[in-house]
C-alpha positions as CSV (number, residue, x, y, z in Angstrom):
1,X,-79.1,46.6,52.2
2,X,-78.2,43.0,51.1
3,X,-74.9,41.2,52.8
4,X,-72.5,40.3,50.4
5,X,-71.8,36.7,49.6
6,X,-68.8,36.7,51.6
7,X,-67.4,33.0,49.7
8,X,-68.0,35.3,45.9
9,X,-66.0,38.0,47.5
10,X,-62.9,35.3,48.6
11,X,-63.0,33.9,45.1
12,X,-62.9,37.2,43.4
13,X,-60.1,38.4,45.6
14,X,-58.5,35.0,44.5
15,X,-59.0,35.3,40.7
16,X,-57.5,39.2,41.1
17,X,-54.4,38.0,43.3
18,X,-53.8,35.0,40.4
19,X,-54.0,37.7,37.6
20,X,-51.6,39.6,39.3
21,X,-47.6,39.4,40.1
22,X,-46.5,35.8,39.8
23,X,-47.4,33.7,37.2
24,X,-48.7,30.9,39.4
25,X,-49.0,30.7,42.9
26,X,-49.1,27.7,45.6
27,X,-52.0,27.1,48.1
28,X,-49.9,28.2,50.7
29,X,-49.3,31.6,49.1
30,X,-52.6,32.2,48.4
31,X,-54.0,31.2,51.6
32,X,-51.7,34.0,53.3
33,X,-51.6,36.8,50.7
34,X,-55.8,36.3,51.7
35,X,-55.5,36.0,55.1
36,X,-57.6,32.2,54.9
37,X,-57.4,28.9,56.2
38,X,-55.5,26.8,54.1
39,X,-58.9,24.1,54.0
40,X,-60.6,27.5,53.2
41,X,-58.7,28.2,50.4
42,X,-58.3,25.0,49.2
43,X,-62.0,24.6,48.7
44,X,-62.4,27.6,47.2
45,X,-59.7,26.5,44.6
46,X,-60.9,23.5,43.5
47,X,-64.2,24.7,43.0
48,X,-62.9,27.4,40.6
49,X,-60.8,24.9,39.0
50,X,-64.0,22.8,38.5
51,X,-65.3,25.6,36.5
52,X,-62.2,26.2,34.7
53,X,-61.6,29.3,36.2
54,X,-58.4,28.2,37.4
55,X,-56.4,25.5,36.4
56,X,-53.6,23.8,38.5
57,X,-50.2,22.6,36.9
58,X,-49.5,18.9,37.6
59,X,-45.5,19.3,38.3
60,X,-45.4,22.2,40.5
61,X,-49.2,22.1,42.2
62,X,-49.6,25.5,41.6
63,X,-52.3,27.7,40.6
64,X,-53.2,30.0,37.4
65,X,-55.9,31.6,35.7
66,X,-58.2,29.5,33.8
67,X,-59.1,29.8,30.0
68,X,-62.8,29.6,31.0
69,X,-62.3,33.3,31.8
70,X,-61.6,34.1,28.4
71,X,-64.6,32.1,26.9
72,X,-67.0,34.1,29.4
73,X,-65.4,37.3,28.4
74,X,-65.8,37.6,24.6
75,X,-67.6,40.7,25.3
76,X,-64.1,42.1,26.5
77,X,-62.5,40.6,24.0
78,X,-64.4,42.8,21.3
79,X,-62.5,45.8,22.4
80,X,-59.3,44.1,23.1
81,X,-56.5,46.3,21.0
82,X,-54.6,43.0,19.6
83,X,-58.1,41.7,18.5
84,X,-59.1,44.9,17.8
85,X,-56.7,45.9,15.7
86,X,-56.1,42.4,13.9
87,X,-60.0,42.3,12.9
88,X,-59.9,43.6,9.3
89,X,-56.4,41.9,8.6
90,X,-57.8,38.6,10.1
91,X,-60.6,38.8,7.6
92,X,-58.2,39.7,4.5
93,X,-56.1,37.7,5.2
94,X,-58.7,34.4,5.2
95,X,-60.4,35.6,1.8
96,X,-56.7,35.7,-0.1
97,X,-55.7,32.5,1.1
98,X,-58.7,30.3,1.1
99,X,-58.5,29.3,4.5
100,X,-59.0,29.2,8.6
101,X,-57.4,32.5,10.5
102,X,-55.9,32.1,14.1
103,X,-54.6,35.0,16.3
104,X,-53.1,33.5,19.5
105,X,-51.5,34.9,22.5
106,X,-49.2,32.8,25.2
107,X,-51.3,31.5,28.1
108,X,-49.7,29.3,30.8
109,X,-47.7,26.6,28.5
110,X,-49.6,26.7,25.5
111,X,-51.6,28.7,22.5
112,X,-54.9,30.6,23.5
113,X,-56.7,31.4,20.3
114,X,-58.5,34.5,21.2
115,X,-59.3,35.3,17.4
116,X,-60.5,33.2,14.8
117,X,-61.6,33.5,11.2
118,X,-63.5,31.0,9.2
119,X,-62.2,29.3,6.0
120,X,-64.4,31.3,3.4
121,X,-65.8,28.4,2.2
122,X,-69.6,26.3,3.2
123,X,-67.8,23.7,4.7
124,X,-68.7,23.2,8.7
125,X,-66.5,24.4,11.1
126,X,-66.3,25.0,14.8
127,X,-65.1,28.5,16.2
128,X,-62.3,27.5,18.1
129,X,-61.7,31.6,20.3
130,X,-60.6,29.9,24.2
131,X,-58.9,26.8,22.6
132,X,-55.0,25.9,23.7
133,X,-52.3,24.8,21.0
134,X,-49.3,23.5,22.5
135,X,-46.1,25.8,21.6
136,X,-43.4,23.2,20.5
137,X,-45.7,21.5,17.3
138,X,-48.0,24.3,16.6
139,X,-46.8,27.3,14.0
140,X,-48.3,29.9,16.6
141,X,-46.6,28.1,19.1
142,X,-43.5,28.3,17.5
143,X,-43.6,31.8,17.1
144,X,-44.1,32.6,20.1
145,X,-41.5,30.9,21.4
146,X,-39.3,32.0,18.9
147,X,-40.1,35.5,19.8
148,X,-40.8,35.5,23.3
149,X,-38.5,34.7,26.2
150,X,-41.3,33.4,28.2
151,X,-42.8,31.5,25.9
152,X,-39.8,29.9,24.9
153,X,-38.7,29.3,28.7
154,X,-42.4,27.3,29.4
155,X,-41.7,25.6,26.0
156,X,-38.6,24.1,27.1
157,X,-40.3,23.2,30.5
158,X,-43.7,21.8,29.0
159,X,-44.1,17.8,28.1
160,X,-43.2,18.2,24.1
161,X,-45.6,15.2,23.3
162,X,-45.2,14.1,19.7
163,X,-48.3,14.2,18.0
164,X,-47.1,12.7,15.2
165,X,-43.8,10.7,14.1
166,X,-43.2,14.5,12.8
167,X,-43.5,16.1,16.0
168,X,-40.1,17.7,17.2
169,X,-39.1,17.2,20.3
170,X,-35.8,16.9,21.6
171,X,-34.4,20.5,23.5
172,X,-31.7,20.8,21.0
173,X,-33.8,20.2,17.6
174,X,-36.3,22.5,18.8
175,X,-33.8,25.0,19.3
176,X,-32.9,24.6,16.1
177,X,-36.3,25.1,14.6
178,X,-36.7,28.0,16.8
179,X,-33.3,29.5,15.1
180,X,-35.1,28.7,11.6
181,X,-37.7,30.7,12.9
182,X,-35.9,33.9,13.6
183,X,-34.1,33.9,10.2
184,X,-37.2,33.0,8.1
185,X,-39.8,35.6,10.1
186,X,-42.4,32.9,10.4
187,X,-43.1,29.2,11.4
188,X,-44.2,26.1,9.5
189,X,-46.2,23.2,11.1
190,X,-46.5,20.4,8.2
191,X,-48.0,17.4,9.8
192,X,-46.5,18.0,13.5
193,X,-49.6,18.7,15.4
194,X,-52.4,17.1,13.5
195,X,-52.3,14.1,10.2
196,X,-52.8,15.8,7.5
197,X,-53.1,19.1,8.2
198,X,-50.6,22.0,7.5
199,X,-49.9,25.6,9.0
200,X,-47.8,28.4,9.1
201,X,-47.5,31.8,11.6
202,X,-45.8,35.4,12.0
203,X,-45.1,37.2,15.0
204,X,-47.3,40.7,15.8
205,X,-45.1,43.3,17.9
206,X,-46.4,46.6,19.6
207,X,-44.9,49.9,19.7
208,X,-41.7,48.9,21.7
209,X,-41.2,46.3,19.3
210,X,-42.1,43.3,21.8
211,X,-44.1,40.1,20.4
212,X,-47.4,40.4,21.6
213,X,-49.4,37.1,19.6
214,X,-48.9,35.2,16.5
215,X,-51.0,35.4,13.5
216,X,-51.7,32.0,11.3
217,X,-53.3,29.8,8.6
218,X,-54.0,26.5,9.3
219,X,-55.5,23.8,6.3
220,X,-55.3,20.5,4.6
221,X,-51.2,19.6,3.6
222,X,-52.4,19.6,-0.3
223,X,-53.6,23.0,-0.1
224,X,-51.2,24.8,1.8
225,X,-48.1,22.5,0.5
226,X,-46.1,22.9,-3.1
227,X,-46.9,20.1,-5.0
228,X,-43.5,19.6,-6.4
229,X,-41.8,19.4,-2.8
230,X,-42.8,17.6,-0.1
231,X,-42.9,19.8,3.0
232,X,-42.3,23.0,1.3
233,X,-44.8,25.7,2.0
234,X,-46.8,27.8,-0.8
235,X,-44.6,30.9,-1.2
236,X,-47.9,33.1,-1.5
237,X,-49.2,32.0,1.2
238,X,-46.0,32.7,3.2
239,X,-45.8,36.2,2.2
240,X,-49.5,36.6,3.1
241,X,-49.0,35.9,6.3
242,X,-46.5,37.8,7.3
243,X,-48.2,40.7,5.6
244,X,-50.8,39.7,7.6
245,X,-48.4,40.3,10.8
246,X,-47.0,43.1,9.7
247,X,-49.8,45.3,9.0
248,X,-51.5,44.4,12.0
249,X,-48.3,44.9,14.1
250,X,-47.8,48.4,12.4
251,X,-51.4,49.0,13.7
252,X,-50.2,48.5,17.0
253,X,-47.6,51.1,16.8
254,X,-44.3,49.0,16.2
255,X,-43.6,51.1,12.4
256,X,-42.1,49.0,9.4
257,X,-40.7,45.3,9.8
């Protein structure tokens, strides 16, 4: 019988113990939780984190999961319920508006897109499933941490960059857009993330009413804007989108919004 490859075996252990219980986890707690050397561990670490399996936050020197894990398991992602569910929607929802579809879920302090439609058109485009969107510029972002209380507690503790001289940064305007949010039912990102380019976002819940991803459009200003207000969103679009959510949360169990 062959011997197991006793390093895999540690670095599997580690991967399950980091998707587990805390959200990140210092050397020294891993190290013990395994029963390793620190050195041991630490090797073993970096050489996941090399590979993107795990990735190691620059304030607190902790570990996480990686998003490399997500881009190796598309296969899993296939029969993932919020993917799943949000597949026909997705697809809808891209050949009413005219443009690119994003589902995204919170991942350590940012957006993973783990869902992405085309914009129906023969323009190139890259599939973007395993990217990161930061949650204070972004429409999904904004959701998110409109919705959820730990996405809005790692948006507060994130470095809100500004993007652009749109880019909102400051605790207490973001709170404020975050408030917007809430009353409105969806976000709006008009030039805060990217020159040029506009989107907007609903939040999905499942049976027990939680938020469980976002669900957005994302295109040039021109096409997604009102021509006769700078800023202001196409109402259409709007109220695709959070048809768009809605369906795909009632899919998931959590009854009329």
């Amino acid at each position: 019988m062959a011997r197991n490859i006793q390093s895999l075996e540690r670095a599997a252990a580690m991967l399950r113990l980091l998707a587990g219980g805390e959200r990140r986890l210092g050397l020294s707690d891993i190290a013990s939780s395994l029963g390793l050397a620190k050195g041991t561990a630490h090797g073993i670490l970096r050489t996941l984190q090399q590979e993107g399996f795990v990735e190691q936050d620059d304030t607190s020197g902790r570990y996480q999961l990686g998003a490399e894990l997500l881009r190796l398991g598309t296969t899993y992602l296939d029969v993932h319920e919020l993917r799943a569910r949000a597949l026909v929607w997705t697809d809808d929802l891209a050949r009413s508006s005219g443009e690119s579809v994003y589902l995204g879920v919170l991942h350590q302090q940012g957006v993973l897109i783990v869902h992405h439609v085309f914009r129906p058109d023969d323009s190139r485009q890259v599939l973007e499933i395993g990217a990161m969107q930061p949650l204070h510029s972004t429409a999904l972002g904004k959701v998110l941490s409109a919705y959820d209380p730990v996405a809005h507690s790692e948006a507060l503790e994130a470095d809100r960059k500004a993007f652009t001289d749109r880019t909102v940064c400051e605790p207490e305007d973001f709170e404020h857009l975050l408030d917007l949010t809430r009353a409105r039912g969806y976000a709006a990102d008009v030039e805060e993330t990217w020159e040029g380019v506009a989107s907007l976002a609903a939040p999905i819940h499942d049976r027990r009413r939680m938020p469980v991803g976002a669900v957005g459009i994302t295109g040039a200003v021109e096409r997604l804007c009102r021509p006769d207000e700078e800023g202001a969103l196409r109402p259409e679009l709007i109220a695709a989108v959070r048809d768009c959510a809605r369906a795909v949360s009632r899919d998931l169990g959590a009854g009329r919004f």
